[in-house]
TORPA-4810 file (N, C-alpha, C, O; in nm, 3 decimals):
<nodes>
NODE_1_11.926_17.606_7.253_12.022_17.622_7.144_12.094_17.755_7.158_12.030_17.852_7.198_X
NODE_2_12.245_17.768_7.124_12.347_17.843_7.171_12.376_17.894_7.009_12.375_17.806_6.923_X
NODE_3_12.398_18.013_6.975_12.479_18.088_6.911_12.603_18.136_6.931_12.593_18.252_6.971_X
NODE_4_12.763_18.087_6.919_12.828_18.151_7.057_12.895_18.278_6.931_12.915_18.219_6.824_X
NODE_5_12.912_18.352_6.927_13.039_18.520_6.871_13.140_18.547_6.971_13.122_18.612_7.073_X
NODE_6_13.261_18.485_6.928_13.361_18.570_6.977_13.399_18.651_6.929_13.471_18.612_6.837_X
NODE_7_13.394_18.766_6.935_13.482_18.869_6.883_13.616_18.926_6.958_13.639_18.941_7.078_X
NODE_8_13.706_18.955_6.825_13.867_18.963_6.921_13.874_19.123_6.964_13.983_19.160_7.007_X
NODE_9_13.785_19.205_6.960_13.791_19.346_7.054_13.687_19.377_7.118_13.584_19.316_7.089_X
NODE_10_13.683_19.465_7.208_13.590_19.519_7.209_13.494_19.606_7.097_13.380_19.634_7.060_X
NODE_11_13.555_19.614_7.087_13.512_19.752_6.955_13.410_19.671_6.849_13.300_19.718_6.820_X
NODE_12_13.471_19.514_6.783_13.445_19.458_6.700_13.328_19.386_6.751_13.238_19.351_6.676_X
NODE_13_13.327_19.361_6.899_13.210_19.333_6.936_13.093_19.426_6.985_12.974_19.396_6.998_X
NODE_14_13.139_19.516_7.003_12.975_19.657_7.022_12.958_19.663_6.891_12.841_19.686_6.858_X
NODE_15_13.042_19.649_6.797_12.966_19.704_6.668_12.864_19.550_6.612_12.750_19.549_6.564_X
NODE_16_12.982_19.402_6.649_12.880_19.325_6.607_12.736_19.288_6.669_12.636_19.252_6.606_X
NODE_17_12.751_19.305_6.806_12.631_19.371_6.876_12.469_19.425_6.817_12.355_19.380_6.806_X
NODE_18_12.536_19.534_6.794_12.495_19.669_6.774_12.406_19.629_6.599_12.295_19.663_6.560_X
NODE_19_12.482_19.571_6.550_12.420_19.529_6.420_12.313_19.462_6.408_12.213_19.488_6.342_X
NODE_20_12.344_19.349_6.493_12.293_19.227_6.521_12.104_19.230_6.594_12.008_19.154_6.594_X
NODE_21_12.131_19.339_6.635_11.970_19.422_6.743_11.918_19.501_6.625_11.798_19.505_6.597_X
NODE_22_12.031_19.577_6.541_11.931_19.679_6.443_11.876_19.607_6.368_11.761_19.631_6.331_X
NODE_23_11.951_19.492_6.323_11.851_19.370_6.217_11.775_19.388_6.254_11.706_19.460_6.182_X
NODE_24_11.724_19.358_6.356_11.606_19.199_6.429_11.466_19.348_6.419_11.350_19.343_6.376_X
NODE_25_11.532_19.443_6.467_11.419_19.576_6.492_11.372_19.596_6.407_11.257_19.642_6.404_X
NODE_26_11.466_19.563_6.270_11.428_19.659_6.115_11.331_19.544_6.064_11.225_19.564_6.006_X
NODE_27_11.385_19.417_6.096_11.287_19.325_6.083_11.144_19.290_6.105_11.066_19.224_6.037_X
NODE_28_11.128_19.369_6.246_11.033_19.365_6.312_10.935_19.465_6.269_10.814_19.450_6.287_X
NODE_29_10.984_19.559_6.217_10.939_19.746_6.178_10.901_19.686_6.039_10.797_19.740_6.003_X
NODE_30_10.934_19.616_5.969_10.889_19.560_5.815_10.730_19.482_5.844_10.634_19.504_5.771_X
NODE_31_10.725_19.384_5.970_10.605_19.336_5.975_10.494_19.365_6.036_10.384_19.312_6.024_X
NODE_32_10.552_19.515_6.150_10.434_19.540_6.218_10.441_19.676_6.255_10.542_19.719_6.198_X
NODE_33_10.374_19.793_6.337_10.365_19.885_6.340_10.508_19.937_6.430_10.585_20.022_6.384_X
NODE_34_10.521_19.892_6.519_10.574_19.932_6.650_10.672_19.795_6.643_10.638_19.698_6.576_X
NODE_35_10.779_19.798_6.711_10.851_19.712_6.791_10.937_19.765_6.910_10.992_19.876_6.905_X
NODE_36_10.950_19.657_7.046_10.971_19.640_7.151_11.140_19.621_7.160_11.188_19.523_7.103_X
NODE_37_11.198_19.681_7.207_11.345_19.645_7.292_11.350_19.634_7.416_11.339_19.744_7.471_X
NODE_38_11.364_19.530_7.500_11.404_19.532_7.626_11.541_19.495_7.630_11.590_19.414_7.551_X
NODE_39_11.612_19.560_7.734_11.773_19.583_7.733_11.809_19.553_7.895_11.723_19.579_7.979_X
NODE_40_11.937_19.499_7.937_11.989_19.479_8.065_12.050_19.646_8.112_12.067_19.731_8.025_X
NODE_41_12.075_19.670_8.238_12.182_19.770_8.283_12.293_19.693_8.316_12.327_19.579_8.284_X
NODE_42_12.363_19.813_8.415_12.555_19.729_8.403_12.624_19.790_8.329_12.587_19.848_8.227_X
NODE_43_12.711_19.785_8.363_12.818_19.830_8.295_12.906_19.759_8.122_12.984_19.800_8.037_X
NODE_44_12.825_19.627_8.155_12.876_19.554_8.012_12.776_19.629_7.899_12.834_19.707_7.823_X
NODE_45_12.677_19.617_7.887_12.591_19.684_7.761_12.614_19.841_7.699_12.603_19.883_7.584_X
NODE_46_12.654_19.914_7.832_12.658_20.087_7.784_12.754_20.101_7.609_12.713_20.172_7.517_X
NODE_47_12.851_20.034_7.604_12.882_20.023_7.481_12.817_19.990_7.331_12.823_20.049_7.223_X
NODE_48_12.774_19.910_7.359_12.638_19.850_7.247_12.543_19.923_7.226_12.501_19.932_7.111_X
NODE_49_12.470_20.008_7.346_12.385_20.104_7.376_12.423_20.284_7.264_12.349_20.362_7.203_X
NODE_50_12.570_20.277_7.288_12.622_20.373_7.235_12.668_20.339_7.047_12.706_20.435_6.980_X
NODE_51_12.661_20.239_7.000_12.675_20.220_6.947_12.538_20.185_6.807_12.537_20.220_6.689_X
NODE_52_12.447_20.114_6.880_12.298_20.101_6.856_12.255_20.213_6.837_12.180_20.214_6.739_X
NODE_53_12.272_20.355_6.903_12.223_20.458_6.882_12.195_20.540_6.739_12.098_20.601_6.693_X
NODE_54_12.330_20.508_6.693_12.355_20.538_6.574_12.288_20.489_6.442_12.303_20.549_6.335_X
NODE_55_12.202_20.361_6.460_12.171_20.269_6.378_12.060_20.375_6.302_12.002_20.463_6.366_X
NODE_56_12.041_20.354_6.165_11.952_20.415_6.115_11.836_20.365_6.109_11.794_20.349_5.994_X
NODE_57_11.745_20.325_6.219_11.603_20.280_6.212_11.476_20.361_6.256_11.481_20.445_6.346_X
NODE_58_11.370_20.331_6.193_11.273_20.468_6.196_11.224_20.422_6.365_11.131_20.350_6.401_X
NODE_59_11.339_20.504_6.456_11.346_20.496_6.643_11.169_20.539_6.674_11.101_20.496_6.767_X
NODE_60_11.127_20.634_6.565_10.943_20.675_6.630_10.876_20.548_6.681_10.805_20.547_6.781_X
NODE_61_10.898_20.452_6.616_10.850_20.330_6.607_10.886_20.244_6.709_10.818_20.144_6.732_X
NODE_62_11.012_20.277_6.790_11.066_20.137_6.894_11.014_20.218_7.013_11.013_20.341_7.024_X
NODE_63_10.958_20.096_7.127_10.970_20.093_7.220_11.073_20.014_7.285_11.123_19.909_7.245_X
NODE_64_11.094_20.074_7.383_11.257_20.108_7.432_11.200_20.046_7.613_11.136_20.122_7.686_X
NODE_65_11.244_19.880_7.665_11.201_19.893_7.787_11.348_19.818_7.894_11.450_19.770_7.846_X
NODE_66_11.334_19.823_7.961_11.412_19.747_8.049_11.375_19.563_8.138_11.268_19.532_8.189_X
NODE_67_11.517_19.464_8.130_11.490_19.389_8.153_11.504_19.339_8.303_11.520_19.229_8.356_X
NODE_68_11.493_19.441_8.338_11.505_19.490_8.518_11.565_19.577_8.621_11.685_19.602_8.614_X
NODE_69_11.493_19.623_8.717_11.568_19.761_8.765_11.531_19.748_8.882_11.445_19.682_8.941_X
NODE_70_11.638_19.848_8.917_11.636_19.865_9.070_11.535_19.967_9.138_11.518_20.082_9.097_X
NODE_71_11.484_19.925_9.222_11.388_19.993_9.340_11.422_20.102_9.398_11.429_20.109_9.521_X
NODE_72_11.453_20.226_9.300_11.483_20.324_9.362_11.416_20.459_9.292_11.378_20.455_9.175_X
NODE_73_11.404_20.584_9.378_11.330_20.703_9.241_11.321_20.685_9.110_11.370_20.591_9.048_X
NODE_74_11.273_20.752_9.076_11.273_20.763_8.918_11.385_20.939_8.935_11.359_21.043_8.996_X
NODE_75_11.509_20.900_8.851_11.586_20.927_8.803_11.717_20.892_8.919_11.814_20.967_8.909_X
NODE_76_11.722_20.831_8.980_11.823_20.800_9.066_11.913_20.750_8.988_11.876_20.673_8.899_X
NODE_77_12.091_20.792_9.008_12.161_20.787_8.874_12.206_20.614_8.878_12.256_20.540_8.793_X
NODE_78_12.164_20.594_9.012_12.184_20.418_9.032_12.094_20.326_8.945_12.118_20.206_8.951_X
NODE_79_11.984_20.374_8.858_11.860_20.343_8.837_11.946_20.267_8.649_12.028_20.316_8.572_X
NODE_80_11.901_20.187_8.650_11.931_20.138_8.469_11.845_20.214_8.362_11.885_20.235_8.248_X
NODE_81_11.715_20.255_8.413_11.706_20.355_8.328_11.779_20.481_8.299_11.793_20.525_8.185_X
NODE_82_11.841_20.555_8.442_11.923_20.645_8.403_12.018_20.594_8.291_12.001_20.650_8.182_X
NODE_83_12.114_20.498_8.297_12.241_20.413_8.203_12.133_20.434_8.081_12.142_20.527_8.002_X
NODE_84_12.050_20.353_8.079_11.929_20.374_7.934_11.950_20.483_7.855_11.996_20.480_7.741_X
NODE_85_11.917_20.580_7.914_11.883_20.710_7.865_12.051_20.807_7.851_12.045_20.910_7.783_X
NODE_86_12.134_20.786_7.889_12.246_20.817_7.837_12.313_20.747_7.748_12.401_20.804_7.683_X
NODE_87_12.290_20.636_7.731_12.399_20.565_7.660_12.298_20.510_7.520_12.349_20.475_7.413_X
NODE_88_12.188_20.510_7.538_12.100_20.460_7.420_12.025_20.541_7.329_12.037_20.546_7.207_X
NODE_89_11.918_20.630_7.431_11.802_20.737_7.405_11.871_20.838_7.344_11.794_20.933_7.332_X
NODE_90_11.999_20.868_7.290_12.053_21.012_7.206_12.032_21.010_7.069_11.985_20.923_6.996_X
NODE_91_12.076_21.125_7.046_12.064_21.110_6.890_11.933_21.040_6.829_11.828_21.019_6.890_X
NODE_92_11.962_21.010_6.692_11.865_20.997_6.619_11.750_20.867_6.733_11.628_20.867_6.716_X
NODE_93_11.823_20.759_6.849_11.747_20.704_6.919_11.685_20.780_7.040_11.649_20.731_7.147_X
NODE_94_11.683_20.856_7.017_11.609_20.953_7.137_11.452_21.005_7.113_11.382_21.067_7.193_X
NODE_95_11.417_20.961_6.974_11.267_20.912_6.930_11.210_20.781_6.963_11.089_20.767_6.951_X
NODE_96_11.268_20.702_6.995_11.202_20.594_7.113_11.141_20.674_7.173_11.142_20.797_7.187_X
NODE_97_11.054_20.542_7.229_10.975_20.541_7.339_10.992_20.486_7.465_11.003_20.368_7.497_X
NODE_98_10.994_20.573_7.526_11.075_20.493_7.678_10.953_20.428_7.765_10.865_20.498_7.815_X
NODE_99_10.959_20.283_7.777_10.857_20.252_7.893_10.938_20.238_8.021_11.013_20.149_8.062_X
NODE_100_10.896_20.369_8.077_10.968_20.415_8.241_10.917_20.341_8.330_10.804_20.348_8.379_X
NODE_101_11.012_20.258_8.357_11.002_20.127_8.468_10.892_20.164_8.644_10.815_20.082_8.694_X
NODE_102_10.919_20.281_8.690_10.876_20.332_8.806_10.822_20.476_8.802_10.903_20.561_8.837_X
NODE_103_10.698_20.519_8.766_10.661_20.624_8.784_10.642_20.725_8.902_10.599_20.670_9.003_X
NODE_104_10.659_20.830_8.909_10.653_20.887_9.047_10.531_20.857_9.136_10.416_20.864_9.090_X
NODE_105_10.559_20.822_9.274_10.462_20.774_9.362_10.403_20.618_9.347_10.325_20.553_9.417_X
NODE_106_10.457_20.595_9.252_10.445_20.445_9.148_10.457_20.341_9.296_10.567_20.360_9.348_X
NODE_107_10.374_20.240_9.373_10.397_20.131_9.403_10.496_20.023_9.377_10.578_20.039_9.286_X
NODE_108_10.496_19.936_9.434_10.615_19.793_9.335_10.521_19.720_9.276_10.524_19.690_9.156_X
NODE_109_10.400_19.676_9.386_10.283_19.610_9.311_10.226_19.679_9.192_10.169_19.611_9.107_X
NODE_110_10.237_19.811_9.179_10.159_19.926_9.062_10.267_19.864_8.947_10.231_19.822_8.837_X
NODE_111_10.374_19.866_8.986_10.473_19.871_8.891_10.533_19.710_8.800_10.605_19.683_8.704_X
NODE_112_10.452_19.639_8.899_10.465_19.493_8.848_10.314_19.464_8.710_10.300_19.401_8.606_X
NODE_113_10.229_19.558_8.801_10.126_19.537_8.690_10.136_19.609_8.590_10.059_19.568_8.503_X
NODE_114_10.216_19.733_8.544_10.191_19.804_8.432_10.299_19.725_8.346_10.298_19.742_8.224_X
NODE_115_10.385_19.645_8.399_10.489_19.621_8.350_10.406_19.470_8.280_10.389_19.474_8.159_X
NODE_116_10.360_19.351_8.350_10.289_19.274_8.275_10.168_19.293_8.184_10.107_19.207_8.119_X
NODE_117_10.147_19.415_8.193_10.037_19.473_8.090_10.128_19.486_7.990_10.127_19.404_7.899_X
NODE_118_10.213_19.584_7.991_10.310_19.618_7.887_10.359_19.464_7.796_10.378_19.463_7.674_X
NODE_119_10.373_19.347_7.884_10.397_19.295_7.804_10.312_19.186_7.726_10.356_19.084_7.675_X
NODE_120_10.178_19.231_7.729_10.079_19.149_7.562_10.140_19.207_7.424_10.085_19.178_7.318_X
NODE_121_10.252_19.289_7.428_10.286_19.301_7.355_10.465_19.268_7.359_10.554_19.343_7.398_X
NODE_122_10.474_19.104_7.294_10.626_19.048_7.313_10.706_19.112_7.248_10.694_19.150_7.131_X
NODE_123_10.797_19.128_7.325_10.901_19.212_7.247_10.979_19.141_7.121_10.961_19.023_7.092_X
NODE_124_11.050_19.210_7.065_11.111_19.194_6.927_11.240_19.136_6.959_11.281_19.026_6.921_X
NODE_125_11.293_19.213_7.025_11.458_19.190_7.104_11.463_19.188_7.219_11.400_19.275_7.280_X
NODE_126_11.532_19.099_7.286_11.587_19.112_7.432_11.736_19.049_7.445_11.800_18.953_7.402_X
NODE_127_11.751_19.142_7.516_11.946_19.220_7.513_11.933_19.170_7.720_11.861_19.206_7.813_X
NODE_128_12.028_19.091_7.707_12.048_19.026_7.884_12.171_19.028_7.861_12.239_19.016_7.758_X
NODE_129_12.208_19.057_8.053_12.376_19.062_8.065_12.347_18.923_8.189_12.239_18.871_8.220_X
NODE_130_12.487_18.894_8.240_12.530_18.821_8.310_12.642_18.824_8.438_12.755_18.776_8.440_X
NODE_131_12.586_18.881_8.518_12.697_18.874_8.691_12.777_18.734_8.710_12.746_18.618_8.684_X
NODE_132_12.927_18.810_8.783_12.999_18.673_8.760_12.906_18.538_8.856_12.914_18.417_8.877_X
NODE_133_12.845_18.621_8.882_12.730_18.515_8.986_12.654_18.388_8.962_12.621_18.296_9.036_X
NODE_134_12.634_18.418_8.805_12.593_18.371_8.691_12.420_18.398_8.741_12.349_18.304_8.774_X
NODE_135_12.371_18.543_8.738_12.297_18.577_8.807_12.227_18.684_8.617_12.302_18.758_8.554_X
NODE_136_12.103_18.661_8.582_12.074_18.741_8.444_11.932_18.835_8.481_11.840_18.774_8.536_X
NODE_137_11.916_18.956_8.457_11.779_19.028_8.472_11.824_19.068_8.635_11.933_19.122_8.655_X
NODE_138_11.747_19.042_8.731_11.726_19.045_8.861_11.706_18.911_8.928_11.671_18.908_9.046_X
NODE_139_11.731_18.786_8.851_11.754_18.661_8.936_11.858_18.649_8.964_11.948_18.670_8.883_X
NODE_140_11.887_18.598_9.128_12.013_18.555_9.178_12.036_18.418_9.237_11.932_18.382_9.292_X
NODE_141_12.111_18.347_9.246_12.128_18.254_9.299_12.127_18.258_9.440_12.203_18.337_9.495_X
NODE_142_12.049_18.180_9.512_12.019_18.197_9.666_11.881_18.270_9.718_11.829_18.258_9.828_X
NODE_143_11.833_18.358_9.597_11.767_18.478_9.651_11.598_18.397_9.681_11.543_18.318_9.605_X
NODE_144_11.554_18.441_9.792_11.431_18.388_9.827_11.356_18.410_9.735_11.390_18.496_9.654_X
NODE_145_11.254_18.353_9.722_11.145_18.333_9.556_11.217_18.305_9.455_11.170_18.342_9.348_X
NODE_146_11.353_18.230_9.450_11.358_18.181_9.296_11.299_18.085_9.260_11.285_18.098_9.139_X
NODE_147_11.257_17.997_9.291_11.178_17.916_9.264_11.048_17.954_9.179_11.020_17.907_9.068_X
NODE_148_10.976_18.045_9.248_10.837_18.122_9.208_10.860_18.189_9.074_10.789_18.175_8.975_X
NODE_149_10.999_18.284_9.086_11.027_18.345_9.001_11.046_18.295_8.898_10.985_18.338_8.800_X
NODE_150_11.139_18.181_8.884_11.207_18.075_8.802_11.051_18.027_8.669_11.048_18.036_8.546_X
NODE_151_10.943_17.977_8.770_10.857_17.921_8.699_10.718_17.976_8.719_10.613_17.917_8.745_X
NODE_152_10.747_18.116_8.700_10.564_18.162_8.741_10.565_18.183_8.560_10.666_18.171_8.490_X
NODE_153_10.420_18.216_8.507_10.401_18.290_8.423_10.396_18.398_8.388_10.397_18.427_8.268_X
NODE_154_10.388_18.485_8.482_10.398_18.629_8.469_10.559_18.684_8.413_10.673_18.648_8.443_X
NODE_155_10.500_18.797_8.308_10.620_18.820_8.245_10.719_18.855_8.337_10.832_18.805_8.335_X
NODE_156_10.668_18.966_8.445_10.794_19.052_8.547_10.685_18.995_8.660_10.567_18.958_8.662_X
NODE_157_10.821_19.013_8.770_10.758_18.990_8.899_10.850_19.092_8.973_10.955_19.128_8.919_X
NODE_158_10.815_19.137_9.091_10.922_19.197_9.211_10.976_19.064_9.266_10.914_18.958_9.276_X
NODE_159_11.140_19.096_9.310_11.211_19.066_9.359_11.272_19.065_9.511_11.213_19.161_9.562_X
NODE_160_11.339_19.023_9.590_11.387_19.051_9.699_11.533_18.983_9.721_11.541_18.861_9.736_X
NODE_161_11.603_19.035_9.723_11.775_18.976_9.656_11.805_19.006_9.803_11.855_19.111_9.763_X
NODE_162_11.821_19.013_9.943_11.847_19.065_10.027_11.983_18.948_10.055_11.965_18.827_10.048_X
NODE_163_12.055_18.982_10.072_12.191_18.848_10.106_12.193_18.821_9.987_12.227_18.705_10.010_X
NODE_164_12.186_18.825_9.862_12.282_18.831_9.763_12.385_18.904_9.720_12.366_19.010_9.662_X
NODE_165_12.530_18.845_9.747_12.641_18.960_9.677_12.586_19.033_9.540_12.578_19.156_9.534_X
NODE_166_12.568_18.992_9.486_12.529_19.043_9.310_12.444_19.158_9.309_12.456_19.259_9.240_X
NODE_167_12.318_19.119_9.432_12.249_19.277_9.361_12.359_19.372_9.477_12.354_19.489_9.437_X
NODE_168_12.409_19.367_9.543_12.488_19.482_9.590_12.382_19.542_9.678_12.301_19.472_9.739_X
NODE_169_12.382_19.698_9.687_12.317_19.798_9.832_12.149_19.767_9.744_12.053_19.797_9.815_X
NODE_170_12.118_19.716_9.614_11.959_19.758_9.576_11.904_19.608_9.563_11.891_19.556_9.452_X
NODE_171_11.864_19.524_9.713_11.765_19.405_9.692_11.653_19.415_9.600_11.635_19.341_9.503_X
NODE_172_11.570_19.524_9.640_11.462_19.523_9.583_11.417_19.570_9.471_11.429_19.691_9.452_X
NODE_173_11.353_19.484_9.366_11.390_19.491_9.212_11.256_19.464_9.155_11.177_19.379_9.197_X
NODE_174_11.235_19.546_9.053_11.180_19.450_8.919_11.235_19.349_8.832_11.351_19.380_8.803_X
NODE_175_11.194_19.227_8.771_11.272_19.143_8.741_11.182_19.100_8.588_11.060_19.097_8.608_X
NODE_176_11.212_19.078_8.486_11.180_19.015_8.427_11.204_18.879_8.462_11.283_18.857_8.555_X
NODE_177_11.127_18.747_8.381_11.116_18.611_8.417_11.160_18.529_8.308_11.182_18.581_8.199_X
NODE_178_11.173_18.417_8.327_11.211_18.314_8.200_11.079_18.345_8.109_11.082_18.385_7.992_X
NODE_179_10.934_18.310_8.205_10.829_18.318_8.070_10.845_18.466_8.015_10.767_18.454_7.920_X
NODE_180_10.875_18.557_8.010_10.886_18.695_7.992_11.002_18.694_7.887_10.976_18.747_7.779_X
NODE_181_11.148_18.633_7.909_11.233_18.629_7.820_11.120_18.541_7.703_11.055_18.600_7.616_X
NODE_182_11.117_18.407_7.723_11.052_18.335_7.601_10.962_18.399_7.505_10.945_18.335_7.401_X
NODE_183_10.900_18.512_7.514_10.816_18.570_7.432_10.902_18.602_7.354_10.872_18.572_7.238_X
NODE_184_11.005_18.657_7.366_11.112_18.736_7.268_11.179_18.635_7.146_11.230_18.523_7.159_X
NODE_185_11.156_18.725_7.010_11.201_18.645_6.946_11.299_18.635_6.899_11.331_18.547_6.819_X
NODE_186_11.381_18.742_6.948_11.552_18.705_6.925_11.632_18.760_7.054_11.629_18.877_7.093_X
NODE_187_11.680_18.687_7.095_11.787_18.710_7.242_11.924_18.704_7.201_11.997_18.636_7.129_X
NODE_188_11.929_18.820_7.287_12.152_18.757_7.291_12.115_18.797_7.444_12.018_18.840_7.506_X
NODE_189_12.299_18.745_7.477_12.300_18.729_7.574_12.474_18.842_7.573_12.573_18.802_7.511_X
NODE_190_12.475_18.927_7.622_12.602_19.013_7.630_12.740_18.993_7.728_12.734_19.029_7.845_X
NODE_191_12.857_18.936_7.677_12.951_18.874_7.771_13.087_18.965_7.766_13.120_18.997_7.652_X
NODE_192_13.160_19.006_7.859_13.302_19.061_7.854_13.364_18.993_7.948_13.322_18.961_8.058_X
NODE_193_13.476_18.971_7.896_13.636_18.899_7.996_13.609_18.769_7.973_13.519_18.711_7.912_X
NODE_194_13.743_18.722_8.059_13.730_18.553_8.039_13.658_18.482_8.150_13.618_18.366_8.136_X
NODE_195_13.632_18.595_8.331_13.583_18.561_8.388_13.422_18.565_8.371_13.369_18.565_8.483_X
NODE_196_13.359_18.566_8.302_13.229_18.567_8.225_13.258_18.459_8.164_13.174_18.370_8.179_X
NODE_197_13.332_18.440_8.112_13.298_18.324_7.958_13.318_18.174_8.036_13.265_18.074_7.987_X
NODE_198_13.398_18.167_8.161_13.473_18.068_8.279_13.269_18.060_8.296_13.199_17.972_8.247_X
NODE_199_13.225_18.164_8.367_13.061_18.120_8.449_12.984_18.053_8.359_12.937_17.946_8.398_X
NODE_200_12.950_18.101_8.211_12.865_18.106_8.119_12.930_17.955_8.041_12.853_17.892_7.968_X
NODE_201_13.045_17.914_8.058_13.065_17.772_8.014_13.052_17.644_8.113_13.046_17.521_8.098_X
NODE_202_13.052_17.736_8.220_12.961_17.662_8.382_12.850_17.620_8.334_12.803_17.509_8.312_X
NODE_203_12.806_17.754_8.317_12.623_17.718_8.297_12.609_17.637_8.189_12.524_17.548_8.200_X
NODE_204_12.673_17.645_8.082_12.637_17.585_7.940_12.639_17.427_8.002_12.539_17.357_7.981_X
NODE_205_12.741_17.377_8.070_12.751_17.236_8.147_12.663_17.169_8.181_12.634_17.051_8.159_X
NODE_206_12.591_17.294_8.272_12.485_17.240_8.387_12.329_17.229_8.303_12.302_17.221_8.183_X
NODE_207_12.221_17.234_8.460_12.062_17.229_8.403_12.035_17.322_8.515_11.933_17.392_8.513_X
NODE_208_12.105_17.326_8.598_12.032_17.387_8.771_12.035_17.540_8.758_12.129_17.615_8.787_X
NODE_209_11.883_17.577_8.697_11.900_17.733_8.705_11.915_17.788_8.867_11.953_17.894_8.915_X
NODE_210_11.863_17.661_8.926_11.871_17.747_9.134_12.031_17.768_9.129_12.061_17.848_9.218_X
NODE_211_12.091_17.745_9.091_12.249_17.698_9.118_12.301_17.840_9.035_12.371_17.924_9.092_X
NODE_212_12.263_17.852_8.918_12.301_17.991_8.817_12.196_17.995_8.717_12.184_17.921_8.619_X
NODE_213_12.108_18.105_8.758_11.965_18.122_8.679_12.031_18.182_8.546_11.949_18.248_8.482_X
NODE_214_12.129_18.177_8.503_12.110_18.258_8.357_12.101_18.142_8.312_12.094_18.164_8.191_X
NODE_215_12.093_17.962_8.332_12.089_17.894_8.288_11.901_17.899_8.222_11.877_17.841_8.117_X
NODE_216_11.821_17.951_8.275_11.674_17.944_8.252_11.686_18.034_8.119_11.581_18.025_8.056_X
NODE_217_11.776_18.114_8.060_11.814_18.161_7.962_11.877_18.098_7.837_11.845_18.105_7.718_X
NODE_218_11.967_18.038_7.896_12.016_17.924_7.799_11.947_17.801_7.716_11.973_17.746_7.609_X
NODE_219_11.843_17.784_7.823_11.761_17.669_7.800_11.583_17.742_7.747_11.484_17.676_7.779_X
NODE_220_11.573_17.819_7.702_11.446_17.890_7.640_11.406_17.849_7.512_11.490_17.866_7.423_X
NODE_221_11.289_17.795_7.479_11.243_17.730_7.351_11.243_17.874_7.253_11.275_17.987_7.291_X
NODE_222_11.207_17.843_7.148_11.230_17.902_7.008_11.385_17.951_6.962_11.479_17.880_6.999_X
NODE_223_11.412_18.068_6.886_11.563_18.102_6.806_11.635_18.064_6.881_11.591_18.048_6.995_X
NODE_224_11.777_18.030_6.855_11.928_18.028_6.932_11.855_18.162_6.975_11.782_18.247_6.924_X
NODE_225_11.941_18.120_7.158_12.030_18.246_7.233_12.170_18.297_7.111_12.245_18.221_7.049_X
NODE_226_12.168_18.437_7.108_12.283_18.473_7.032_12.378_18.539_7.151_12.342_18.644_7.205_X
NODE_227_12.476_18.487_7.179_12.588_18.524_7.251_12.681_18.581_7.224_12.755_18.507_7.160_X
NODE_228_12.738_18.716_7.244_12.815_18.791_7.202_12.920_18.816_7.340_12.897_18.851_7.456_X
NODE_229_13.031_18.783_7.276_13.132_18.768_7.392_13.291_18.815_7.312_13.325_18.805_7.195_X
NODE_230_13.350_18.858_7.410_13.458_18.984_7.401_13.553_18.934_7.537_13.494_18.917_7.644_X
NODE_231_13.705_18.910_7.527_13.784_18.936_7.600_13.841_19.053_7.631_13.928_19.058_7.717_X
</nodes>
């Protein structure tokens, strides 16, 4: 089930965005101690990020994680946590809690397990973007192990994107998974231009996540996907 938001600016859509996540958190902060954000990198979210910041929610309380990153140092400015931490972690959200994807000297295998530990606790929100690839998290179309990836249980798995245009110079990834999205109990899905909305009405068509895995997104049991989309 699809939620679709068009909004006619940008502007009108980071803010409806931006609203739309502080609900679900404040919601979440009413029933339990702590709540979870996992968020995409890219260049489509940094707006929402900047905008969310501002939200007045008691931030001591959120954990703040990512819904996949690239295989590189910890602080490499290529890294989505770096984007994280500028565009989200300021201001009054800079009392989050950051769960730092790759610790120094950190393994991939080290880093796959702290990351499925991290998640017995399902997150509240999850914030996913979309490559014109129709490629969401760190799944790509073509990329060896989608299959595994597609349908393991584990929340995150490592990745290997090697010959995929989409991940660009960084194959090797952490990835969140479909069972990993499904824990979450409210998703959007973050869209800009018309060449986004052209892939994402592809996918809405189809069933073949091998073909365009943000479809394993589209098709996730519990709330509407909430889709927020901007020309």
């Amino acid at each position: 089930m699809i939620d679709f938001h068009a909004l006619g600016n940008t502007d009108a859509w980071r803010w409806a965005a931006a609203v739309a996540i502080a609900g679900a958190l404040r919601r979440r902060l009413s029933e339990a101690p702590r709540a979870r954000l996992l968020v995409s990198g890219g260049s489509t979210p940094a707006p929402v990020f900047e905008a969310l910041s501002q939200a007045p929610l008691d931030w001591e309380r959120v954990d703040v994680g990512l819904v996949d990153e690239r295989w590189l140092e910890p602080g490499d400015p290529d890294t989505n946590a770096v984007l994280v931490r500028e565009h989200l972690l300021r201001g009054a959200a800079a009392r989050a809690r950051f769960e730092v994807p790759r610790a120094p000297g950190q393994s991939l295998d080290e880093a796959v397990a702290v990351a499925n530990a991290r998640a017995a606790e399902p997150p509240a929100v999850l914030v996913l973007g979309m490559g014109g690839d129709g490629h969401t998290a760190s799944l790509f179309p073509g990329m060896r192990g989608l299959d595994a990836a597609l349908s393991t249980d584990a929340a995150c798995v490592a990745v290997d994107a090697t010959g995929c245009p989409g991940a660009g110079a960084w194959p090797i990834r952490l990835s969140l998974t479909p069972s990993g999205m499904a824990a979450a109990r409210t998703r959007l899905l973050l869209l800009r231009g018309e060449d986004k909305r052209i892939v994402f009405e592809r996918a809405r068509a189809g069933t073949d996540a091998r073909e365009l895995p943000v479809r394993a997104a589209l098709a996730l049991p519990g709330e509407p996907l909430q889709v927020y989309w901007s020309a």
